[in-house]
Kinemage of the C-alpha trace (Angstrom):
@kinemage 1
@onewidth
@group {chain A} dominant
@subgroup {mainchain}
@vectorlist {calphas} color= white
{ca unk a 1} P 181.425 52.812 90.822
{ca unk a 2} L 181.289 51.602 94.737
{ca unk a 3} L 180.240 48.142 95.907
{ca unk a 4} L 177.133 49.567 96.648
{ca unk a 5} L 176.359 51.587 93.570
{ca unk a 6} L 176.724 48.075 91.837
{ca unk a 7} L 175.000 46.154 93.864
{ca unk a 8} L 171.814 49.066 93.869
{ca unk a 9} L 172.214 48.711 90.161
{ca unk a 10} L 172.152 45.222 90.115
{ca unk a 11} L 168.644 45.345 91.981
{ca unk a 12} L 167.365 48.127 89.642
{ca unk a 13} L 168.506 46.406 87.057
{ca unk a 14} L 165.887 43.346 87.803
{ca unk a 15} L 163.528 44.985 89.961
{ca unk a 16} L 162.859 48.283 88.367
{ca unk a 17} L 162.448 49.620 92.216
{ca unk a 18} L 162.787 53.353 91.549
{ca unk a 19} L 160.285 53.410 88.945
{ca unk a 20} L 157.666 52.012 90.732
{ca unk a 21} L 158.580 53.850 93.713
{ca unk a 22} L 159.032 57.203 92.044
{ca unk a 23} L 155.203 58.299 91.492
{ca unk a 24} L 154.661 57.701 95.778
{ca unk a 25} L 157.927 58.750 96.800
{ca unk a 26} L 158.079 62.440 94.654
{ca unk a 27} L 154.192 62.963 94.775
{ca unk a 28} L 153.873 66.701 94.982
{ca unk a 29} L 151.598 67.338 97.849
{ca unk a 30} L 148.951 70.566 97.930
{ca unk a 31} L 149.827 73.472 100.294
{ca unk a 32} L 153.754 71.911 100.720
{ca unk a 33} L 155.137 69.847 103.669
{ca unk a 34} L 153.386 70.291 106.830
{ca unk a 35} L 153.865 68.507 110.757
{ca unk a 36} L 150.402 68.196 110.685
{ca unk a 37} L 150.449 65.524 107.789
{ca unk a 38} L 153.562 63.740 109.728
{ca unk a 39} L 151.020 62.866 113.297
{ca unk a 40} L 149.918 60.017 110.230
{ca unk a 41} L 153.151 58.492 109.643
{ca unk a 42} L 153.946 58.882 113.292
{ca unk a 43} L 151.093 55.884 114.049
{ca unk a 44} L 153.375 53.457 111.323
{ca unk a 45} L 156.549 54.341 112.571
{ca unk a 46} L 155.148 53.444 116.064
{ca unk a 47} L 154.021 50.174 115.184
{ca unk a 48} L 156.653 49.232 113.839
{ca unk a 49} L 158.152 50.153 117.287
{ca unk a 50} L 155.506 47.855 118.619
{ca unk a 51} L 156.391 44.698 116.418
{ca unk a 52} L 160.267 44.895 116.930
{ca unk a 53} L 159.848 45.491 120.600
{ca unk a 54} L 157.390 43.224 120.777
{ca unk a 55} L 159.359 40.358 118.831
{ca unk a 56} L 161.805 40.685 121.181
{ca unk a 57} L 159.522 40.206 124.185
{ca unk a 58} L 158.011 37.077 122.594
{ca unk a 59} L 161.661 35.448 122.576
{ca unk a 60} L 161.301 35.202 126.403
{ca unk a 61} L 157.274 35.105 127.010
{ca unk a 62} L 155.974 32.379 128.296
{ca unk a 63} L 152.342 32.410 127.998
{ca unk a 64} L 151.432 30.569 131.161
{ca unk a 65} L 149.830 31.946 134.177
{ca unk a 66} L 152.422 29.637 136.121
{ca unk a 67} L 155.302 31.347 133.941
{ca unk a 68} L 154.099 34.266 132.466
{ca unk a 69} L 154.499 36.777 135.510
{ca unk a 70} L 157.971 35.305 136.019
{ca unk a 71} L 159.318 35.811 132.296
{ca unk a 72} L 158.386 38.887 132.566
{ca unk a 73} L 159.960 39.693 135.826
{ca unk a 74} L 163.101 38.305 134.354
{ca unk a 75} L 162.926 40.458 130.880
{ca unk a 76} L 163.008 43.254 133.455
{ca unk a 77} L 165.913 42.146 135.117
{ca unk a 78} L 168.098 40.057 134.138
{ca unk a 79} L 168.128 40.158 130.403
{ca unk a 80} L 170.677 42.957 128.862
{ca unk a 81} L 168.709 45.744 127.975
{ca unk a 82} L 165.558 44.366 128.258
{ca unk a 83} L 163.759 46.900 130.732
{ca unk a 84} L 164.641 49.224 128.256
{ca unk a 85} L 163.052 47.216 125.820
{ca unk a 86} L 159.757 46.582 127.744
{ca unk a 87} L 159.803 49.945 128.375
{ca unk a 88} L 159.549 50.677 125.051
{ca unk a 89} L 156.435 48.240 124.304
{ca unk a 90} L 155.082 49.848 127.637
{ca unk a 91} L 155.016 53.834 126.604
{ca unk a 92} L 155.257 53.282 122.959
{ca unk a 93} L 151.196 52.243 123.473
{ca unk a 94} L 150.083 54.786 125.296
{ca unk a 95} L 152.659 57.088 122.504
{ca unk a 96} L 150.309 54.967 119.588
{ca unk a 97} L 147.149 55.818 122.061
{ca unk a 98} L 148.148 59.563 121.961
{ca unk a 99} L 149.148 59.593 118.400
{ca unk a 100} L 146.049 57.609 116.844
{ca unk a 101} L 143.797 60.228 118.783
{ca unk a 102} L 145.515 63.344 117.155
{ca unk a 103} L 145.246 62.338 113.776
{ca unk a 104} L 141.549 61.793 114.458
{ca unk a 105} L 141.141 64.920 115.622
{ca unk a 106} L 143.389 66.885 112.743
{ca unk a 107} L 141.435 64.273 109.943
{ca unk a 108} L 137.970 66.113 111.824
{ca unk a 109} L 139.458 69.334 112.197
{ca unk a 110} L 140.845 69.131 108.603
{ca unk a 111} L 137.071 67.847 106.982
{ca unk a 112} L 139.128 65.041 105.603
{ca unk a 113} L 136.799 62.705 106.335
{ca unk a 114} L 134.388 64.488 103.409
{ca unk a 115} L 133.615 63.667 100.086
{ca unk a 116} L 135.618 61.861 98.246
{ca unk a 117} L 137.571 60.577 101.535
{ca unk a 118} L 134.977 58.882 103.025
{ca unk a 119} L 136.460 55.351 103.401
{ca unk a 120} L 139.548 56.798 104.259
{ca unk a 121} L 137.684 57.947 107.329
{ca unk a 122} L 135.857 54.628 108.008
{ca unk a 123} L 138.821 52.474 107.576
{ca unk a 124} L 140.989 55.031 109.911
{ca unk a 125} L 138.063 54.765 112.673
{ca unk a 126} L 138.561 50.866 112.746
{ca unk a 127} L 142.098 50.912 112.965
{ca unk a 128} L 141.840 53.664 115.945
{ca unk a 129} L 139.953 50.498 117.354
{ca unk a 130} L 142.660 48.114 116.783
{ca unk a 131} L 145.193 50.492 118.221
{ca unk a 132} L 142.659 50.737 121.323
{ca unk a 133} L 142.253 46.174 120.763
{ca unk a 134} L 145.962 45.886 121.255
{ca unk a 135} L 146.070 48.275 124.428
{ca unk a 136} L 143.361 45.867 126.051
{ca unk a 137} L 145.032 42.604 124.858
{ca unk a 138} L 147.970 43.259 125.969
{ca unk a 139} L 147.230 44.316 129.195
{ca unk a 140} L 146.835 40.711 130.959
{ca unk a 141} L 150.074 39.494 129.921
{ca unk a 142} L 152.175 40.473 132.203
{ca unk a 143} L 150.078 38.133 134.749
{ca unk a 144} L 150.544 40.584 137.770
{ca unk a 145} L 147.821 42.143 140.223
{ca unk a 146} L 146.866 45.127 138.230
{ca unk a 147} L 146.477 43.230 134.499
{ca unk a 148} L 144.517 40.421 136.212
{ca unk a 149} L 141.976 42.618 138.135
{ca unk a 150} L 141.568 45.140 135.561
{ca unk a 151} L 140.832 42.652 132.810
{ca unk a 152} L 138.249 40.675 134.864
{ca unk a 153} L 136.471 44.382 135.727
{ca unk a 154} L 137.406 44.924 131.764
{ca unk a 155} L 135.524 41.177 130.439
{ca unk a 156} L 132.675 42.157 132.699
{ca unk a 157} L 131.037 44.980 130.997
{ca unk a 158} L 130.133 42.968 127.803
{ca unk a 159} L 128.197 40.935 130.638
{ca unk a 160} L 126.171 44.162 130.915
{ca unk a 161} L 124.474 43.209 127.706
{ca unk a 162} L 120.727 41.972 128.322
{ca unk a 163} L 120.155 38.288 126.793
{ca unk a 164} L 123.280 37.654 125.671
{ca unk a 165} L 126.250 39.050 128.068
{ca unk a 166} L 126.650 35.713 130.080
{ca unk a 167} L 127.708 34.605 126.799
{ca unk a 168} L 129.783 37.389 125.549
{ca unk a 169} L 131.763 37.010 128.589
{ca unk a 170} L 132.912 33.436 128.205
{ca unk a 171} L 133.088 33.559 124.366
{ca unk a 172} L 135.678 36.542 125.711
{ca unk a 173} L 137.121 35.093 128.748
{ca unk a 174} L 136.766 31.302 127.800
{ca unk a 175} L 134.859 30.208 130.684
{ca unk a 176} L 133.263 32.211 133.621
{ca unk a 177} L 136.709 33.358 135.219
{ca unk a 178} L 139.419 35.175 134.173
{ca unk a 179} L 142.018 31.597 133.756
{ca unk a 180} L 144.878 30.123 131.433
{ca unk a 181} L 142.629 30.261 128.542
{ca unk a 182} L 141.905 34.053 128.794
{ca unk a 183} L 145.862 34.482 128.835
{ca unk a 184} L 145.797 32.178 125.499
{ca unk a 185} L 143.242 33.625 124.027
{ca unk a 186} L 144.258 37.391 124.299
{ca unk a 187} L 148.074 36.493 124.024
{ca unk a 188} L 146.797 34.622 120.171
{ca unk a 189} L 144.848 37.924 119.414
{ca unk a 190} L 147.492 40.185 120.402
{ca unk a 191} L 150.122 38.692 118.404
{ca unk a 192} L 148.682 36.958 115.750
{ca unk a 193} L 145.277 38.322 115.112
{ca unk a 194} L 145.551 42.428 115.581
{ca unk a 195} L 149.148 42.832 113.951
{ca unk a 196} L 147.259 41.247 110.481
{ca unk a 197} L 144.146 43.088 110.490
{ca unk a 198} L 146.169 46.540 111.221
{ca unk a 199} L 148.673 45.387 108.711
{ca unk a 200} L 146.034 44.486 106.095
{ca unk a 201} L 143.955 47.739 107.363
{ca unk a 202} L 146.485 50.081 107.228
{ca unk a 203} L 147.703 49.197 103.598
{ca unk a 204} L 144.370 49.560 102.644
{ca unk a 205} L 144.262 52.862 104.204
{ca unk a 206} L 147.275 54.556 102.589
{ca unk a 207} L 146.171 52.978 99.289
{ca unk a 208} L 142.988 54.867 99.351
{ca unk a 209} L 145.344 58.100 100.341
{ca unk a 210} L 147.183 57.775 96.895
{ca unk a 211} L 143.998 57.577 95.264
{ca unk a 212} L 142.493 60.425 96.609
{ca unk a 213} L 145.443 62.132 97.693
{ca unk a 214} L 145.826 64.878 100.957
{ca unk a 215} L 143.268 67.427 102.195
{ca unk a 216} L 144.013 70.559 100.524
{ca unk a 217} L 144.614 73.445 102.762
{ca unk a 218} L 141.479 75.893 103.927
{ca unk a 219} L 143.435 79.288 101.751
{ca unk a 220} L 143.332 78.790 97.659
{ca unk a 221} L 146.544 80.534 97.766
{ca unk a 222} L 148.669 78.099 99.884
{ca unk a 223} L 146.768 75.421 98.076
{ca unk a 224} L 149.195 76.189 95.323
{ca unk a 225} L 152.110 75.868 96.893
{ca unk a 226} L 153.620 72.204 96.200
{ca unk a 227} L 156.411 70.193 97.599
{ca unk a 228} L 157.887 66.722 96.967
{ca unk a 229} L 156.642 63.862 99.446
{ca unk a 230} L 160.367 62.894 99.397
{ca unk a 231} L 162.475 64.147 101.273
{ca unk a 232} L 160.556 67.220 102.375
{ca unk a 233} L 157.777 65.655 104.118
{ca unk a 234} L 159.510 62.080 104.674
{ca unk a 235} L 162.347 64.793 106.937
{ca unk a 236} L 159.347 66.423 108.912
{ca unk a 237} L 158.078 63.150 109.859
{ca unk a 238} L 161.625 61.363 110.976
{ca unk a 239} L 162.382 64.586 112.827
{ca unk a 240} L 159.072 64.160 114.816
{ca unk a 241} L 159.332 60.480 115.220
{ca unk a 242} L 163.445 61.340 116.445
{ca unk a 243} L 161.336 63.530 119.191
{ca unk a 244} L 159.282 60.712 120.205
{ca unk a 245} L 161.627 58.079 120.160
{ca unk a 246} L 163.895 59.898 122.721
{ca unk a 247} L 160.867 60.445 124.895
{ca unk a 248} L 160.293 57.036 125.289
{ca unk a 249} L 163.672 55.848 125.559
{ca unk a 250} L 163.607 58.469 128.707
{ca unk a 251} L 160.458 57.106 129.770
{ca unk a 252} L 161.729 53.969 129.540
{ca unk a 253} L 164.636 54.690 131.698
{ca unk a 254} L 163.562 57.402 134.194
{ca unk a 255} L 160.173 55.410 134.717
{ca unk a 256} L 160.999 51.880 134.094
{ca unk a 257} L 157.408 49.730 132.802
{ca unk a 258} L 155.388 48.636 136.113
{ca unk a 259} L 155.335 45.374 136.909
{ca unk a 260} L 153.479 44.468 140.821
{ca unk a 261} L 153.134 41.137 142.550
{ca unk a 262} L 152.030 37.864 140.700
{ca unk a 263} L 148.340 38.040 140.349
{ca unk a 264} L 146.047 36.457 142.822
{ca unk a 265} L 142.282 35.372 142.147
{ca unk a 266} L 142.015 34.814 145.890
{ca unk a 267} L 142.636 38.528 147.259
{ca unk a 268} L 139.239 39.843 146.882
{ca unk a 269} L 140.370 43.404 148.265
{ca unk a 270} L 142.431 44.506 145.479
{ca unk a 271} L 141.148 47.527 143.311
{ca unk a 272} L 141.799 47.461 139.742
{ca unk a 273} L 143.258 50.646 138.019
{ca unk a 274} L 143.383 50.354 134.298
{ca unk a 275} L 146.121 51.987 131.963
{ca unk a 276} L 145.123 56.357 131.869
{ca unk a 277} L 143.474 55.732 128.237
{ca unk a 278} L 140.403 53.476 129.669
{ca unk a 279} L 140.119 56.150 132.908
{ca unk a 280} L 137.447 57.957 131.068
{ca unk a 281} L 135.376 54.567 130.834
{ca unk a 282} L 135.462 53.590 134.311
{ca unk a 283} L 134.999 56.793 135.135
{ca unk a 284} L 131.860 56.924 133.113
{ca unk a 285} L 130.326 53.861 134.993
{ca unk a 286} L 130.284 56.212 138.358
{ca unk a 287} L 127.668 58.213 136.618
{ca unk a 288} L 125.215 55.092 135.592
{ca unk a 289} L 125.087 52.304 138.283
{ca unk a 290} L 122.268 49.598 138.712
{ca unk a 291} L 119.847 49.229 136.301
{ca unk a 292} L 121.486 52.029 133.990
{ca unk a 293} L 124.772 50.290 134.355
{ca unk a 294} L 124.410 49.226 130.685
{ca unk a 295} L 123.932 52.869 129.359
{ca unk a 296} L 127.885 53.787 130.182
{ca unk a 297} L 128.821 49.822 129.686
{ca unk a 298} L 127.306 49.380 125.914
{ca unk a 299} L 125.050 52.187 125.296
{ca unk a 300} L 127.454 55.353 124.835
{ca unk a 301} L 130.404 53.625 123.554
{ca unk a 302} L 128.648 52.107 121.013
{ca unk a 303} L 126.317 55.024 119.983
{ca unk a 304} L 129.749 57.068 120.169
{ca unk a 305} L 131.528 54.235 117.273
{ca unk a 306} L 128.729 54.172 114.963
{ca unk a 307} L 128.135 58.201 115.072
{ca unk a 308} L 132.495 58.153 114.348
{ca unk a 309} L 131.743 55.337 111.435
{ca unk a 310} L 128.706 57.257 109.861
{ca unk a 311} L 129.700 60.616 110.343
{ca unk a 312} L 130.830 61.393 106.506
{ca unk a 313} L 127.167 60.638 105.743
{ca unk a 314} L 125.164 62.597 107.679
{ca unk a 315} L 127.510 65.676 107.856
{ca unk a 316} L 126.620 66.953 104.558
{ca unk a 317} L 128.276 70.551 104.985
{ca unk a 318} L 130.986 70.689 101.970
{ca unk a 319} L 132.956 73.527 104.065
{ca unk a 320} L 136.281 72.452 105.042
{ca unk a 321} L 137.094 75.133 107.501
{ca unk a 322} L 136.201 75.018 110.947
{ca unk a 323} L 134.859 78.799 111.030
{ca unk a 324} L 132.377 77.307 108.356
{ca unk a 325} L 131.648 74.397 110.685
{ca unk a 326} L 130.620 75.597 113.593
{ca unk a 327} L 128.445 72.571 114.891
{ca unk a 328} L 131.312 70.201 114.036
{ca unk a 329} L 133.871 72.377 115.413
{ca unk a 330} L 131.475 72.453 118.838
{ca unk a 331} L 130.653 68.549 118.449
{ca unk a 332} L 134.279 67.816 118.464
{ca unk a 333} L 135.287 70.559 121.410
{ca unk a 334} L 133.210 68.924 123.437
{ca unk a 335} L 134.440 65.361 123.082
{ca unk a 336} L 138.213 66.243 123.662
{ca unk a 337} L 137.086 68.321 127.170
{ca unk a 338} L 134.662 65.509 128.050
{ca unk a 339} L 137.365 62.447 127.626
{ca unk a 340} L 140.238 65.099 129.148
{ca unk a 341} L 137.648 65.564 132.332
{ca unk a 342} L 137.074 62.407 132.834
{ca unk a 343} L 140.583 61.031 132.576
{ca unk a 344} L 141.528 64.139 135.062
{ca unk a 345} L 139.134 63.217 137.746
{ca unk a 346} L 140.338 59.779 137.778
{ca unk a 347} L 143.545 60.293 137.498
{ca unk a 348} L 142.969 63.292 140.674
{ca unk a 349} L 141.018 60.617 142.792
{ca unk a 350} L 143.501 58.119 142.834
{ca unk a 351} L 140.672 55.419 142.218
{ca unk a 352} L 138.661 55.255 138.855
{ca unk a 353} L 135.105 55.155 139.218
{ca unk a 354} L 134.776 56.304 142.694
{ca unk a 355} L 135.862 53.279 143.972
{ca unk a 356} L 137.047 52.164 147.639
{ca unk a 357} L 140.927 51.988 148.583
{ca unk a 358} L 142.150 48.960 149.141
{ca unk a 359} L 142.564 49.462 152.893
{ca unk a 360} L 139.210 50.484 153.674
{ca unk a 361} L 137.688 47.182 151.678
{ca unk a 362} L 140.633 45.503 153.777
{ca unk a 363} L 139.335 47.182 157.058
{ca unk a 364} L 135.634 45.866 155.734
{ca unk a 365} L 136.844 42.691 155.046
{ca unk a 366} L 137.872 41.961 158.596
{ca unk a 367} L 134.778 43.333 160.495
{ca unk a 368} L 132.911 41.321 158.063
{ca unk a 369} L 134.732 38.291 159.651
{ca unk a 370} L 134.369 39.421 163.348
{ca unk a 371} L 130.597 40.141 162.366
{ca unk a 372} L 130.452 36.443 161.523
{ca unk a 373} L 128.324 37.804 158.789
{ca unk a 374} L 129.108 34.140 156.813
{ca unk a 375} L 127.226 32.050 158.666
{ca unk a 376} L 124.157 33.448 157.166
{ca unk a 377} L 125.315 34.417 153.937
{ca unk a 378} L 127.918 33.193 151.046
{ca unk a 379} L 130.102 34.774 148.976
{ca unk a 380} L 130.939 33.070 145.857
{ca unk a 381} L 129.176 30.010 146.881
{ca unk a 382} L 131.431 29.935 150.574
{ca unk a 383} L 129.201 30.316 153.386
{ca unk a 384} L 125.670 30.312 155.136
{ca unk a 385} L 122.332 29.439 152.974
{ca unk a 386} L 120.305 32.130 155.261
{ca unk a 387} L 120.656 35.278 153.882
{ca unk a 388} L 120.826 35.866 149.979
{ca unk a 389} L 124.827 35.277 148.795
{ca unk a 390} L 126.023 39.110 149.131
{ca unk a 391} L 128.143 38.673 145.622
{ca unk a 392} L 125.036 39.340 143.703
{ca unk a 393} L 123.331 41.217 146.015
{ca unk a 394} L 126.006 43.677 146.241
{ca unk a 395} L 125.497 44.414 142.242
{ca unk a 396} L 122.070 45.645 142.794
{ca unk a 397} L 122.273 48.223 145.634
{ca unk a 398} L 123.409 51.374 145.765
{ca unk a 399} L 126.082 52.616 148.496
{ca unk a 400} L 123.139 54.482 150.452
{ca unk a 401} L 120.258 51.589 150.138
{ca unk a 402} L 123.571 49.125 151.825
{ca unk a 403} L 124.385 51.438 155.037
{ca unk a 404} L 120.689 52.221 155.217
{ca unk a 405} L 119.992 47.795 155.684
{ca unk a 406} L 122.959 47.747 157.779
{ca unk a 407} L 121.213 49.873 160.784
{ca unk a 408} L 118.149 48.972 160.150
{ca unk a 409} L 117.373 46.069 158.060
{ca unk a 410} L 114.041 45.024 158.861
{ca unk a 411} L 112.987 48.789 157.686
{ca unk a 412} L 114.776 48.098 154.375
{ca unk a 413} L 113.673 44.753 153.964
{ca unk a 414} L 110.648 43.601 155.405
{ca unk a 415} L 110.641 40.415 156.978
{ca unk a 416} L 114.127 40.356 157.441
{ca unk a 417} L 116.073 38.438 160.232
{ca unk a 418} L 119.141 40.223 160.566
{ca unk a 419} L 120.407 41.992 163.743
{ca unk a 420} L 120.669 45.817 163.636
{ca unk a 421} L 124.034 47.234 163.267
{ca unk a 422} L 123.327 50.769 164.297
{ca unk a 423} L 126.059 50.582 167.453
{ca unk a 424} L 128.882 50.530 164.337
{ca unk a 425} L 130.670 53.924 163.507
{ca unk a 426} L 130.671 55.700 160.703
{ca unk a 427} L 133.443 54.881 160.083
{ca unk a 428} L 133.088 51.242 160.528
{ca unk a 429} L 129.645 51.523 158.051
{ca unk a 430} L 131.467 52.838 155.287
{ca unk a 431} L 134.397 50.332 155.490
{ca unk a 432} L 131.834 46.962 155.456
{ca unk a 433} L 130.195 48.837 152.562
{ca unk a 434} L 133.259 49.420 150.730
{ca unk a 435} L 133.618 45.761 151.497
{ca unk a 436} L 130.340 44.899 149.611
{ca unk a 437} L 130.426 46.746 147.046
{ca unk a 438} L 133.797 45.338 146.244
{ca unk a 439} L 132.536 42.275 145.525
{ca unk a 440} L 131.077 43.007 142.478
């Protein structure tokens, strides 16, 4: 007998390991070993690439908006290996992103989410929530230009929120600016908070799978074909994690993880761009601005969870295949093509949401200042007392009503003091409104 024979022995011996592992580990599953099944145990294996990676990370993370940026800078630098290793962290969450969002589709696709699998479904929902918790969290911490200016856009929808989103934002932020204690706050609740509730979560989860066990498939006849969870389905789902994990090690080396200039509360002019899995949100917000802001801020999203959440309640239709489902199978089709467009057009337009480029709110910026347009009115409490402060009045106009007041203000507002503008360009209109409406 080996060393290690003896020494598994001596554990089996004590432990009894195998038996208890036997009944999970040689569960026969219905219809055989299928890739579909493995897209599940792709979203453990790829936290667990999260924690490792992120261990790492945490051994030289400073969380400090005076030494955050910098620690990270040197991670990606200087340390051996450790680009590679941020680069990991970087595209294994958008990887977990992708991952989490094809099991939810094969688990609707499926009808696993029907009787008797119910809180399999709910508790899966939650954690695709987590997944999408970590993805915001972690996005400040590297402390640079496009985590700061994306988070404060990102804390500013719960503001959106009548009566109480003045207070949702600094429960969120810890006071009214994106500061030191928003890096402590979402550095604790990536870390500390998220890994334990996915952990907890997630064991709940695949304890409810043992109890109820795997969809079967749609055909009676391959429903009776059975195979071993070990090692036929355990080798499907290494050999598609193997296929990830070399993507992202050439991700990680052929497009190293971004990391721009420290962030800077004081440049106004920068646009925020957040991470491709939020495009479809800001997106969204182009389509409901002023006073039905809230309806792509709150409204939507939150309809959207709690149809996801209550779904295996009000879809009462015991048919498991989609040709049997036809309403589902359309409900669900048009989801994926609406979050795909989305994404797509902000991806194509460079800027999320419509939004300005940051050298025509630059240009706007400057003829704002030859327009000595601050002596009458502040911006962010800097400035003259004539004219309302343009930071809030900037929320609640629309690009048309702004160039409109710029030519012609007293026609727009009544009583009004202000010179016309109408001897400025086009050009020049567009840029000082691209100015304003970055303000918000």
């Amino acid at each position: 007998m080996t060393q290690t024979s003896k020494v598994r022995s001596w554990f089996e011996e004590r432990l009894g390991l195998s038996r208890l592992m036997a009944p999970l580990m040689y569960k026969p599953l219905s219809g055989g070993a299928r890739y579909q099944f493995s897209v599940g145990s792709l979203n453990l294996l790829l936290f667990v690439n999260q924690v490792l990676t992120g261990i790492f990370l945490m051994i030289y993370y400073v969380n400090s908006p005076d030494h955050a940026y910098d620690a990270v800078k040197y991670i990606q630098r200087q340390v051996d290996f450790g680009y590679l290793v941020r680069g990991l962290h970087y595209w294994g969450a958008s990887a977990m992103v992708v991952s989490v969002m094809l099991h939810v589709i094969r688990v609707f696709v499926y009808g696993a989410y029907k009787k008797p699998r119910e809180i399999m479904w709910v508790s899966g929902t939650l954690l695709m929530l987590l997944v999408l918790g970590f993805a915001f969290t972690g996005y400040l911490l590297p402390w640079d230009q496009k985590a700061y200016w994306a988070t404060v856009v990102g804390t500013s929808i719960p503001g959106t929120t009548p009566v109480i989103g003045d207070s949702l934002v600094r429960l969120i932020r810890g006071g009214i600016s994106v500061s030191n204690l928003t890096l402590t706050r979402f550095f604790a609740i990536h870390v500390e908070v998220l890994p334990w509730l996915l952990v907890i979560l997630a064991g709940a989860h695949l304890t409810v799978l043992q109890i109820v066990d795997h969809t079967p498939p749609w055909n009676p006849e391959k429903a009776k074909i059975e195979a071993p969870f070990y090692p036929d389905q355990v080798f499907k789902d290494m050999v598609l994690f193997l296929l990830v994990f070399v993507g992202l090690v050439a991700l990680a080396n052929l497009h190293p993880a971004p990391l721009g200039s420290v962030a800077d509360p004081t440049v106004k002019t920068y646009v925020p761009r957040p991470e491709w899995y939020f495009f479809f949100l800001f997106q969204l917000l182009k389509f409901f601005q002023g006073p039905y802001e809230i309806v792509g801020t709150m409204v939507l999203p939150t309809l959207f969870i709690v149809l996801m959440l209550l779904l295996p309640f009000y879809d009462r239709n015991p048919a498991l295949a989609p040709k049997k489902r036809p309403v589902a199978m359309a409900c669900i089709g048009i989801c994926v093509v609406g979050y795909i467009t989305l994404t797509a057009m902000a991806a194509l337009s460079g800027k999320p949401g419509g939004g300005p480029s940051t050298v025509s709110v630059s240009k706007g910026k400057l003829l704002f200042a030859q327009l000595h347009c601050d002596s009458c009115h502040s911006i962010n409490g800097v400035g003259g007392q004539v004219g309302p402060p343009l930071d809030k009045e900037a929320e609640k106009r629309t690009r048309e009503w702004l160039i409109a007041h710029f030519k012609d203000p007293q026609k727009m507002s009544p009583g009004s003091i202000m010179p016309k503008f109408n001897y400025l360009t086009k050009e020049q209109l567009s840029e000082l409104t691209d100015y304003m409406q970055s303000l918000k």
